[in-house]
C-alpha positions as CSV (number, residue, x, y, z in Angstrom):
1,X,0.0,0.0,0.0
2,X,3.0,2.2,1.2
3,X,4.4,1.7,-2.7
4,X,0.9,3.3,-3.8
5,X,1.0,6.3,-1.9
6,X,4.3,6.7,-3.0
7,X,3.7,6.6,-6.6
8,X,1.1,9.2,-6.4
9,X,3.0,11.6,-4.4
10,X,5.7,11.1,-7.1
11,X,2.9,11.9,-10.1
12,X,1.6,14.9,-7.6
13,X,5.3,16.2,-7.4
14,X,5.9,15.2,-11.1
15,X,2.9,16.9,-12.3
16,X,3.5,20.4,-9.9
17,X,6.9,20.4,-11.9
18,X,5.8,20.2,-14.9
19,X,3.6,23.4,-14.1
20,X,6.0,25.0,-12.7
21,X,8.1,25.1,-15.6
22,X,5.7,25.5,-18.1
23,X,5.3,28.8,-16.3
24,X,8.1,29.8,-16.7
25,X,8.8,29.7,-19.7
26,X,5.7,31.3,-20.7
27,X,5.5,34.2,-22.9
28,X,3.2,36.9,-22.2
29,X,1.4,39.2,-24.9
30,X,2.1,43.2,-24.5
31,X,-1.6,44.0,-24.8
32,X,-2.6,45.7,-21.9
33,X,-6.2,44.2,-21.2
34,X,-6.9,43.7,-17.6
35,X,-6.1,46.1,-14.7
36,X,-5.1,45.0,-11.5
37,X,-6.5,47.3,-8.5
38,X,-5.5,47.7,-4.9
39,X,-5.7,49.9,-1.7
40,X,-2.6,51.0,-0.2
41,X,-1.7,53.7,2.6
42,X,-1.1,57.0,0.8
43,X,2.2,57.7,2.0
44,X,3.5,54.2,0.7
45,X,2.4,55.0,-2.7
46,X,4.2,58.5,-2.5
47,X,7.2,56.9,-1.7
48,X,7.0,54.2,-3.9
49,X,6.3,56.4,-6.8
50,X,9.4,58.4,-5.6
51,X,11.5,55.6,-5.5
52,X,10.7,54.4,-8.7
53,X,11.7,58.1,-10.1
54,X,14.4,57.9,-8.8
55,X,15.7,54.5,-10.4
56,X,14.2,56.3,-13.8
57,X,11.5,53.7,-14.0
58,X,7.5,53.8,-13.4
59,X,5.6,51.6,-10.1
60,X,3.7,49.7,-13.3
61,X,6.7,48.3,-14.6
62,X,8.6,47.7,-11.5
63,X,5.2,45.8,-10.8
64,X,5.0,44.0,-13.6
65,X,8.4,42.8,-13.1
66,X,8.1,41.9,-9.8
67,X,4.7,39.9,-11.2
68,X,6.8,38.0,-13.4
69,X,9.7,37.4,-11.0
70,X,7.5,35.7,-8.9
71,X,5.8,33.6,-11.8
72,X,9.1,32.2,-13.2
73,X,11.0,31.5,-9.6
74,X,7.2,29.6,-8.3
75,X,7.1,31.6,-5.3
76,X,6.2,35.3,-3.9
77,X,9.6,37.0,-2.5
């Protein structure tokens, strides 16, 4: 029975792998079609958006980045 449970944990794992790495190596499309809202404290955003100004880049694509980061490594930093 043990060798059962074994073998399906093995396909489980097998299977979550195979996901994993289908994701990333996905390619996603440029078109813009969805928006992705969210609350925040005011003076976080300020800062953020200051941050990002600094490093010559916008809070969408640092964002978007961070998005895909966390797609490709299977896990949220």
């Amino acid at each position: 029975m043990s060798d059962d449970i074994a073998e399906q944990v093995a396909a489980c794992w097998d299977d979550v792998a195979k996901r994993r790495r289908a994701a990333m190596n996905k390619e996603y499309s440029d078109v813009l079609n969805s928006n992705f809202n969210f609350r925040c404290n005011d003076e976080l955003k300020e800062d953020f958006k200051q941050l990002c100004k600094a490093n010559q880049t916008s809070p969408t694509t640092v964002l978007k980045r961070y998005m895909l980061d966390c797609i490709r490594n299977g896990r949220v930093a």
